[in-house]
N, C-alpha and C positions, 0 to 999 in steps of 0.2 A: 713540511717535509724537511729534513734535517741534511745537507747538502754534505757528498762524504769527505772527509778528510782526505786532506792533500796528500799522505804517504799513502793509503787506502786506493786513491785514485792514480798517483801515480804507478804503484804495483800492478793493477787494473793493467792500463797505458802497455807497460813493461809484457805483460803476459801475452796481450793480444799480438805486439808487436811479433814476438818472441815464435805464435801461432803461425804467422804471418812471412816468417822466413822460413818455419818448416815446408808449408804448402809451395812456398815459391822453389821450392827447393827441390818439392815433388817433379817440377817442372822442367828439372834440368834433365833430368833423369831422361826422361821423354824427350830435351831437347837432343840429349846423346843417340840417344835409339835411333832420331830422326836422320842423327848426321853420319850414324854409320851405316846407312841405309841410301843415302844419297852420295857418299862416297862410296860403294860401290857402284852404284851407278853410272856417277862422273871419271870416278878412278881421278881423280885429283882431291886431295883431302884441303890441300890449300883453296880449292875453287870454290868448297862448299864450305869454309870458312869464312872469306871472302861473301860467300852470300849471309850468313847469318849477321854478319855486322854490314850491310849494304840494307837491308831486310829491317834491321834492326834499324838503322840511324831515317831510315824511310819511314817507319811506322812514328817512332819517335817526332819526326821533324813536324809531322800531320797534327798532330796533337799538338806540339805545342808551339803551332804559327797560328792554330786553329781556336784556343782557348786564348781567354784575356790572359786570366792568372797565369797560365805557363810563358805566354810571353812578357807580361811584367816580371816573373823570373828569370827570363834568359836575356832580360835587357840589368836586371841586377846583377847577372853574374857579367854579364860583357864588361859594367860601368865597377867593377871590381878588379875585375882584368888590369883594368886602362887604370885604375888608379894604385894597382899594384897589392891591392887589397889580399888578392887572391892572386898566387904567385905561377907562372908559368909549370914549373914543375907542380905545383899541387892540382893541375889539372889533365897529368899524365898515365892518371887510372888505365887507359885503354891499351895502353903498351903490355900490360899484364894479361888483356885477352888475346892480345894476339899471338903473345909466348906460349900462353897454356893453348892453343889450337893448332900451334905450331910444333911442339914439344908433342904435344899427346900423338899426333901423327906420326912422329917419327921414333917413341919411346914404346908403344905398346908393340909395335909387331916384334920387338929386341926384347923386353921383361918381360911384356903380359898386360892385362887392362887389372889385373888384381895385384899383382907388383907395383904399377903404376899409381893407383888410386891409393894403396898405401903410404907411398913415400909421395905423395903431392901431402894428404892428410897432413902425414907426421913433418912436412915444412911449414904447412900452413899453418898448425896451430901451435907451434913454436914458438912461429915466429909472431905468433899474433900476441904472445904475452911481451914479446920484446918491444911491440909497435903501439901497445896500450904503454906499456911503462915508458920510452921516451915521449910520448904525446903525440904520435904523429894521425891518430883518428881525431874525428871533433867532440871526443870525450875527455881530450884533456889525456893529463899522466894518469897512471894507475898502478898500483904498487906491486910489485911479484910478490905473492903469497904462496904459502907449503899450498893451501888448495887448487890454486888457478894450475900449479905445475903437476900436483895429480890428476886436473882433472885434462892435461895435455897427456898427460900416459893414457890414463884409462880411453879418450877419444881414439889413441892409435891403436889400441887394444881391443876396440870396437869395431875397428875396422879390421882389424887383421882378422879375427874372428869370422865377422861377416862374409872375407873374402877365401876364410881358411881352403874351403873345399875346391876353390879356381882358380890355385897355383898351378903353373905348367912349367914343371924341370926344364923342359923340351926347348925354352924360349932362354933357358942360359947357359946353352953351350958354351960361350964365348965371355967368359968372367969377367973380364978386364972390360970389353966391350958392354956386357950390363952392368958395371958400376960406373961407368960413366952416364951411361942413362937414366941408372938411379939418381945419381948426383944433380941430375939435368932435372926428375921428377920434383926432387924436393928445392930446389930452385922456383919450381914455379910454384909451388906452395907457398915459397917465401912473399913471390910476388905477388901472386892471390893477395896476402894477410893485407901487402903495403898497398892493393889495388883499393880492398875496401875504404882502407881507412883514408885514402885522397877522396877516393868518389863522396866519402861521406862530409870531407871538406868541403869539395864543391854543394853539397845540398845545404850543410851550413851558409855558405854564404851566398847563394843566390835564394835560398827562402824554400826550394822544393824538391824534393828526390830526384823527380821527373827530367829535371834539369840535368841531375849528374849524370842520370842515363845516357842521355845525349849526348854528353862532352865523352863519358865513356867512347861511345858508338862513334863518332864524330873523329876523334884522334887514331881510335881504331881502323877506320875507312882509310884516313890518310896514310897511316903507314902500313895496313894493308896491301892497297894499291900498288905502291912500291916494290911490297915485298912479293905479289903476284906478278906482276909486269917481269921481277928479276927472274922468278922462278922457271916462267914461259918462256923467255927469252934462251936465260942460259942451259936449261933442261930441255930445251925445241919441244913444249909441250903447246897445247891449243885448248881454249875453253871448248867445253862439251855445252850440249843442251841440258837445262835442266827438265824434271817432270812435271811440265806444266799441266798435266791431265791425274796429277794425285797433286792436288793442294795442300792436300794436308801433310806432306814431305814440306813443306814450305816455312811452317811456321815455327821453324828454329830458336830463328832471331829475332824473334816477337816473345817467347819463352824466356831467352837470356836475359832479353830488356828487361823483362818483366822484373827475375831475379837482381840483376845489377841496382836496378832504381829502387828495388825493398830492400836490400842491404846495405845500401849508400844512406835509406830513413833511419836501418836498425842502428849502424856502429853510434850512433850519440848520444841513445839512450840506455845501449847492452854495454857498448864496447866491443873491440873486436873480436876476441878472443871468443864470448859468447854468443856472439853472430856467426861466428866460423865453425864453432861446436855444432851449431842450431843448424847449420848447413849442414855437417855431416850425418844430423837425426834424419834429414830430410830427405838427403841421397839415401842411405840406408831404404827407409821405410820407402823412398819410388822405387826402388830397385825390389824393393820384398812386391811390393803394388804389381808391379811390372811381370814379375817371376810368375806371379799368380793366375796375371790376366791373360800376358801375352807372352811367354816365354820362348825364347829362341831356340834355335836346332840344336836338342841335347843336352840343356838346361833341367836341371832335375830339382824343385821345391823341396829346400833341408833345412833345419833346426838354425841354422848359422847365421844365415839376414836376422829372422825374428833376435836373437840373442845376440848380435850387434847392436839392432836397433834399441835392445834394452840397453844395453850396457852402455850407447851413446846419449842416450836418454840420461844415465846415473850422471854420465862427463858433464853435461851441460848443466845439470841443477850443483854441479861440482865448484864450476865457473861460476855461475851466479853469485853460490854461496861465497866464494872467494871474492868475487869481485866488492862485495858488503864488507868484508870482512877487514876491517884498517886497523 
């Protein structure tokens, strides 16, 4: 048997990966559904953020105290730490989850979750060609190309399409006040781009994805905590109970994990820019998934997801192809 060649195999490698961020992506989607379903509930959107990275850094920690290889990785990323290898700020990925959970709570009831989902997009995959070409993933530089920057239009244009028919005038009375919100959207798009491309440090040098998960979750908790303790404090709010009799409202932040620690594998081998694309296929198509299976109060199935999801489909083989293209 004739053993396939190396650019063969690695194309192979690239594709499945590639598969691998859409599905995890599917997940977020679900993870959203869950947490706007548990904030109503709690009526604290910071509490049940708070629980998706508690949830999360919990499921994570089990796993890998639990397994040899994950903790021969988390004693390589320690012994990188301590020798400087791996620098304090490149392990600050989780700063970025707790902005966009932060952000999105306080942006969508002022723009819209279709206002919002747009200008996060069009930050994040901006800025993902800026964060490939300084080098700040563990893919190294990457050059800006005419295609990598059409294929960042055409992704906003995918999404704006998708979300064409769930603009609500109604949410921008107050102009001045939703372009600061938008400003604050695509902010955390920027940070998204910079989140991957740390996490994806962290999995370089500690040897496993699973790893950046955790430091993700891990840093996340800490300044979490902080930022819940201030919010109760200065807002005289009280934790609520959660619904410990629907478990399945639960698994949030076992969903995110899941996504953060396949995006932190993908940037090394896609780069970010097509990790970020791949995401957006991914939301697209959970949300058409979603619309289909389980569609909310008033939600009507139209032409607009489907033909996002194409059109985000074209953005991503856009990026690829640019990314090849030196």
């Amino acid at each position: 048997m004739i053993p396939p060649k190396p650019a063969k195999a690695a194309t192979s490698r690239r594709l499945l990966i590639s598969v691998l961020v859409v599905i995890t992506s599917l997940g977020t989607v679900i993870q959203a559904r869950i947490n706007g379903e548990l904030v109503i509930i709690t009526d604290s959107a910071p509490e049940v953020g708070m629980w998706n990275i508690t949830s999360g850094l919990a499921v994570a920690s089990i796993f890998v105290f639990a397994l040899r290889n994950l903790r021969a990785s988390w004693k390589q990323m320690t012994r990188a730490l301590k020798s400087r290898q791996l620098k304090i700020w490149e392990i600050l990925g989780g700063v970025g989850g707790i902005f966009f959970v932060t952000t999105q709570s306080a942006c969508a009831p002022v723009i819209g979750v279709a206002l919002f989902s747009v200008s996060v997009v069009a930050g994040q995959t901006s800025s993902a060609v800026i964060v490939d070409r300084v080098g700040l993933g563990p893919a190294g530089r990457q050059p800006i190309t005419l295609l990598r920057i059409v294929a960042v239009v055409v992704a906003i244009i995918a999404v704006v399409v998708a979300v064409s028919d769930r603009f609500d005038p109604s949410h921008l009375s107050d102009s001045s006040r939703a372009f600061v919100y938008v400003a604050l959207a695509v902010a955390v798009g920027v940070f998204s781009a910079a989140q991957s491309a740390l996490n994806g440090r962290v999995a370089a040098r500690s040897g496993h994805a699973f790893i950046a998960g955790w430091v993700n979750f891990a840093v996340g908790f800490a300044i979490g905590m902080i930022g819940l303790a201030l919010f109760n404090v200065l807002g005289g709010h009280t934790l609520t109970g959660l619904p410990w009799d629907r478990p399945w409202l639960l698994v949030g932040g076992v969903l995110g994990l899941v996504y953060v620690s396949t995006a932190a594998w993908a940037v090394r081998p896609l780069g970010v820019l097509v990790t970020a694309i791949l995401s957006v296929v991914g939301l697209l198509l959970g949300a058409l998934l979603v619309d289909l299976v389980s569609p909310t109060a008033g939600t009507q199935f139209g032409w607009h997801l489907v033909a996002g999801v194409i059109i985000a489909l074209f953005a991503s083989g856009l990026a690829t192809v640019g990314r090849t293209a030196r």
